[in-house]
N, C-alpha and C positions, 0 to 999 in steps of 0.2 A: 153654509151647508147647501142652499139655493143655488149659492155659484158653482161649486164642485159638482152637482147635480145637472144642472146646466150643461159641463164640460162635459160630464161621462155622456150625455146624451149625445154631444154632437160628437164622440169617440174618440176623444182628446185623452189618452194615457194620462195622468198624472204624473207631475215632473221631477224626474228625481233630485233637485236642486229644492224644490218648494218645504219647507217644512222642514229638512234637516238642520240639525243644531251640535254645532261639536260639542264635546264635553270636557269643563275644566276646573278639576277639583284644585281644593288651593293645596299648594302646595306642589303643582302636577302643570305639565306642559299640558297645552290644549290636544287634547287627544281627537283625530278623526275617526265616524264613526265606521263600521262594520257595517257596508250595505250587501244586504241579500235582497236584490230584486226578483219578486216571483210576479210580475205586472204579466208579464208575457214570455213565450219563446221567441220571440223576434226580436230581444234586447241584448241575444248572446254577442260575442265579439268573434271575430275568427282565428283558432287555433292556429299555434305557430306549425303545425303539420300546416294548415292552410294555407297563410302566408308566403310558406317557402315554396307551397305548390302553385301559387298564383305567381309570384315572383320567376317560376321556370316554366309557366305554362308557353308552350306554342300555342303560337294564333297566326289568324287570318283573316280576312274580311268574312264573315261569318253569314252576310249580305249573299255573296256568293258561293255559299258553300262551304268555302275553303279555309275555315276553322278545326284545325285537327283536334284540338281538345274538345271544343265542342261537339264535334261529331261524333267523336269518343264517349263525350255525355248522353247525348239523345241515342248512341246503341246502345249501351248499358242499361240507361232508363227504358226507354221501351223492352229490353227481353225482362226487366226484373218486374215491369206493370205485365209482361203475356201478352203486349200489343207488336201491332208489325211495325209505327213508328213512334217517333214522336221529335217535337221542336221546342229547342230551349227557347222561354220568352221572358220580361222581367218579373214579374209577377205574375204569384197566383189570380188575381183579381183579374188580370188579363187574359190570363190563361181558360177560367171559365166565362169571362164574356167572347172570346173567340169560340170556345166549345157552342156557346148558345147562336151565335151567326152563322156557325157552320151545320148548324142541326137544323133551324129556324128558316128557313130562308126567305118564307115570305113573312112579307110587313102584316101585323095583326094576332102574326102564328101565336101559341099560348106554351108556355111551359109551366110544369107544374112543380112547384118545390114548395118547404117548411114555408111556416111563417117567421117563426125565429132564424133559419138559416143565414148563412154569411153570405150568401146571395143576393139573398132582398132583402136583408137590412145592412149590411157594411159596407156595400159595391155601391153605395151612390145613383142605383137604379138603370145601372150601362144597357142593360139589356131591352131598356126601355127609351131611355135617351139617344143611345147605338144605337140600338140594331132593332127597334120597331116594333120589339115580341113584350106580347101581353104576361102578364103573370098572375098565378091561379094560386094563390096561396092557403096551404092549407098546415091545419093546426098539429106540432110538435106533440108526439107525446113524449114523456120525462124520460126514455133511453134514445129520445131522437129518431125516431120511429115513426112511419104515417098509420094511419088505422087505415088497413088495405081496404076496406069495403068501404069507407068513405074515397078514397083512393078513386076504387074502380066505380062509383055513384058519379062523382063530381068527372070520368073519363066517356061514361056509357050517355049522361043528358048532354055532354058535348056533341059525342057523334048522332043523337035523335034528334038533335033541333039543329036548323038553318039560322038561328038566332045568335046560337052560341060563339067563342070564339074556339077553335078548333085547335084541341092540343095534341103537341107534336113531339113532346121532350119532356121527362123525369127528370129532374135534378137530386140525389141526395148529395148530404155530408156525411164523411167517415175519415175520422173521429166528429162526432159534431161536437164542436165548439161551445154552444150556449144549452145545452144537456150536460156538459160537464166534463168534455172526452167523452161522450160514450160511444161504443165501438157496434156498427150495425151487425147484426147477427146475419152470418152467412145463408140459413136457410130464408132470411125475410128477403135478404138481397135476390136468393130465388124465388122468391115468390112475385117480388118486383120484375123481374125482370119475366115471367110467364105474365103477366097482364099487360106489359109493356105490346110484348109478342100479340097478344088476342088482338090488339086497337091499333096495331102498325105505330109504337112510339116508340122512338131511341131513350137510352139513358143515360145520363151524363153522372160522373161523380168526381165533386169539390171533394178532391182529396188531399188536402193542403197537411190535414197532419194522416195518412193513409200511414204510413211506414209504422206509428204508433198503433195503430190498429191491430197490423201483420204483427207486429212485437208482441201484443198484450194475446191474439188470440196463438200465438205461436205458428204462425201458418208463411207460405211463401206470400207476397203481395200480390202476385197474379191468380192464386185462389180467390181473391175478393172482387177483383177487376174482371173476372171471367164473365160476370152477371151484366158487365156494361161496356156501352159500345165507345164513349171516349172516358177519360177520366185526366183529373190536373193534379199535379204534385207540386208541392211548396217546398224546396232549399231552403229557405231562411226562417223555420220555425223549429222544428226539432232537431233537422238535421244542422243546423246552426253556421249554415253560411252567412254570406255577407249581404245575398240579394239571391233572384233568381227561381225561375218553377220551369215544369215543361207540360206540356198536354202530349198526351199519347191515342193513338186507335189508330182508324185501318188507314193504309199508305194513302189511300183517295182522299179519305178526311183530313188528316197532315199536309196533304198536297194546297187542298184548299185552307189551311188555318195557316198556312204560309200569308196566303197572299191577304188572310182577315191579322197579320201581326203588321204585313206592310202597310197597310191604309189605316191601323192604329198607331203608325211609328216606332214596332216597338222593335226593328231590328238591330242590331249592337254594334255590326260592323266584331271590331278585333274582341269580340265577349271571353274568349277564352280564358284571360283571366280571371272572370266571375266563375265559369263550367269547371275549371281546377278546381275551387273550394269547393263546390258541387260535389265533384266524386271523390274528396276525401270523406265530406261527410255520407255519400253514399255508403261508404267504405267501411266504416265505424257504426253505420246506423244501429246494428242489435244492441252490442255493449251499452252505448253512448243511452241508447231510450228505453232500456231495460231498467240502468240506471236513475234513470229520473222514476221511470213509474214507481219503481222501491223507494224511492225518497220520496215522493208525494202518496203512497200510502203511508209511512212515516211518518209522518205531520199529520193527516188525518186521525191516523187511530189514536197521535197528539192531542190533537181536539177535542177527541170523545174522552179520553182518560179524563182531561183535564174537571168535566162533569159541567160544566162551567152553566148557569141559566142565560150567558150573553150569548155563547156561540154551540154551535153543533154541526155535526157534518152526516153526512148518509152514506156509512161505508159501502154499501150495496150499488153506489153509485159512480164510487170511483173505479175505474178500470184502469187508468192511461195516466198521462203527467197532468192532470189538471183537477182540481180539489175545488169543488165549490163551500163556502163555509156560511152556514144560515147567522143569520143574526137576530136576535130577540130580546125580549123582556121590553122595548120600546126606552131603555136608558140611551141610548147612542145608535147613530144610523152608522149602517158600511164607509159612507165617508167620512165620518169622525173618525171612526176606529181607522180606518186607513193611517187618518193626519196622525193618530195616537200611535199606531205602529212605527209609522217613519221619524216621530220624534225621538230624540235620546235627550238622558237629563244625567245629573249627578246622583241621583234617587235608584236611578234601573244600575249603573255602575256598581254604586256600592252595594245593591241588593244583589246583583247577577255575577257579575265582576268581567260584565261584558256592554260593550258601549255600540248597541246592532241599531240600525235601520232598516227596520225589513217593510219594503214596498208591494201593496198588492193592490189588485184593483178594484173600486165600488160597483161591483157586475151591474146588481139592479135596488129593489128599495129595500130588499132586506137578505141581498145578499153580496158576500168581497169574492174574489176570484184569485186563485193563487196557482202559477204555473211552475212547474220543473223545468228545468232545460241543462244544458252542456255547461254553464257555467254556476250549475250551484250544485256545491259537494254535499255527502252527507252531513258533515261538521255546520254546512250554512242549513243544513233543514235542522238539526237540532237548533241551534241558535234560535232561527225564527221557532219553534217553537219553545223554549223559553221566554222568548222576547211576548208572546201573545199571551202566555202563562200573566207574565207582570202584568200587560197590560188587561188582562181580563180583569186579574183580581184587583188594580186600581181603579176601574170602573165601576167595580163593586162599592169602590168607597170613592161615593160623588164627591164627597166636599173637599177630598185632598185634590181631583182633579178639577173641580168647580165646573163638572159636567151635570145637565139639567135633562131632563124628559126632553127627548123632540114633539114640537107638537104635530098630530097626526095630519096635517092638512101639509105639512113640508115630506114628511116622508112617502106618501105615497101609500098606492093601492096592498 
């Protein structure tokens, strides 16, 4: 359990090979199991609408311009963000450590973002190792939200003292990620952005799953975006390409994240065929993550019917594709349950009459993570919930699973 613990720290997915076990009753050819991976939206594969669009895409050296597809991309993307441009790079992570070089520019400058955000804790600290800017981390609240008056405290003894390090850039998330999906409410995102305005700060927004957001609160994406002066979009999470995000804002700032993707390396040359999967999934986005959020509220209200004292979830918390499910009673930690989910046996067959694997992931010490995406149907969200039914109620009964208390010094605070 130490080792899986371990791994989730250093952000290592669990593997969907680890732990899986075919199943073979006598009598019966070995059967493979049913995997429904909810680890992430970034395990999707790309649709053969995809494929066939990558397969006819035009390209160009993309270096010079002269990618038609891609350029195709980055107009699309910037009118549907409300921005004047924007440039495809390969990733998100890239995308906002370019936002923060381009906003930052001198060495020391500070920006302010979550403590939990995918910024400062999944980016490997680029913006620190990059590009020289300090960071000011302050405390999550549970819809992913900062307390504006600690906010504007920790911006106002910036600018009083000669001591301080002098912040220059917001960063939020929308959807943030380790809140659960939760989607920032439009009136805070104004209100963020009038303090921004008082103390001369830009703001930046990690919007790697942003599209989820415009779905869940029904609105265009550039309603949200209007509050901020750059913002990054992620392709390869909801919208389920194969790779790929863009950064958007004003034509100056583009002009210059041009030249922070060249001295990062991140330009492609003939990309086009990446930018075709792109704006299929641009294409498809409402249906496509409509979909998923109805499936992962789904499973959720799954969880609470079930009544279970292992697991619970907080319906008031899901918004978007992403279900955080608490774990309790101190019988089994999120990583046990994990291994117990992704196993199948001859026991779940004959009880269920279904042989699933359903993979999610150990978010923290007492909670798994389960995501929606393009590739799981509703048929795979009932499954997995049946699948966590069995395995609740075999956890209930330790000795058939020869599961024992964790003891509280392995699991954590």
């Amino acid at each position: 359990m130490l080792a899986a613990w371990g791994a989730l720290r250093r952000g290592r997915l669990p593997s969907v090979g680890a732990g899986i076990r075919s199943v073979q009753p006598r009598g019966r050819s070995r059967l493979a199991p049913h995997v429904v991976d909810l680890r992430s939206d970034t395990v999707t594969r790309p649709c053969a609408a995809m494929r066939s669009a990558m397969a006819r895409a035009a390209v160009g050296d993309d270096d010079y311009g002269e990618d038609p597809t891609v350029n195709e991309l980055q107009h699309l993307a910037a009118g549907t963000l409300g921005m004047e441009e924007a440039l495809f790079v390969p990733t998100a992570t890239m995308a906002n450590l370019i936002a923060v070089m381009c906003h930052c520019q001198r060495r020391g400058a500070q920006v302010i973002l979550g403590r939990d955000s995918h910024l400062h804790v999944y980016e490997h600290g680029g913006i620190a190792q990059v590009a020289g800017v300090h960071s000011q981390a302050l405390p999550d609240l549970p819809d992913g939200t900062f307390d504006l008056e600690l906010l504007e405290l920790t911006v106002r003894e910036a600018h009083g003292s000669r001591y301080h390090p002098r912040p220059e850039l917001v960063c939020l998330e929308n959807t943030h990620s380790s809140a659960g999906g939760r989607v920032l409410p439009l009136a805070y995102l104004q209100q963020v952005r009038g303090l921004a305005d008082r103390y001369g700060l830009q703001v930046h927004m990690d919007g790697a799953r942003l599209m989820n957001a415009a779905v869940a609160q029904n609105i265009e994406p550039a309603r949200i975006t209007q509050h901020c002066d750059s913002v990054s979009l992620c392709f390869s999470k909801g919208l389920g390409a194969p790779a790929g995000a863009v950064l958007a804002g004003r034509k100056d700032f583009v002009a210059e994240a041009w030249r922070m993707r060249k001295l990062l390396g991140g330009g492609m040359r003939q990309a086009g065929v990446l930018a075709a999967a792109a704006l299929v999934g641009l294409e498809h986005m409402g249906v496509t993550l409509q979909r998923d959020h109805d499936n992962a509220w789904c499973f959720a209200e799954g969880v609470q019917e079930l009544n279970s004292p292992l697991c619970s979830v907080n319906l008031t918390a899901v918004e978007t594709n992403i279900v955080m499910v608490n774990i309790s009673g101190g019988c089994i930690s999120p990583a046990e349950l994990c291994e117990h989910l992704q196993a199948v046996s001859e026991e779940e067959l004959a009880t269920t009459g279904h042989a699933v694997s359903v993979l999610l992931f150990p978010w923290s010490a007492h909670t798994v993570r389960a995501v929606w995406h393009c590739d799981i149907s509703a048929h795979d969200t009932e499954l997995a919930k049946k699948k966590l039914e069995f395995v609740a109620r075999k956890c209930q009964e330790k000795p058939t699973l020869g599961l024992h208390p964790t003891p509280p010094s392995a699991r954590g605070a």
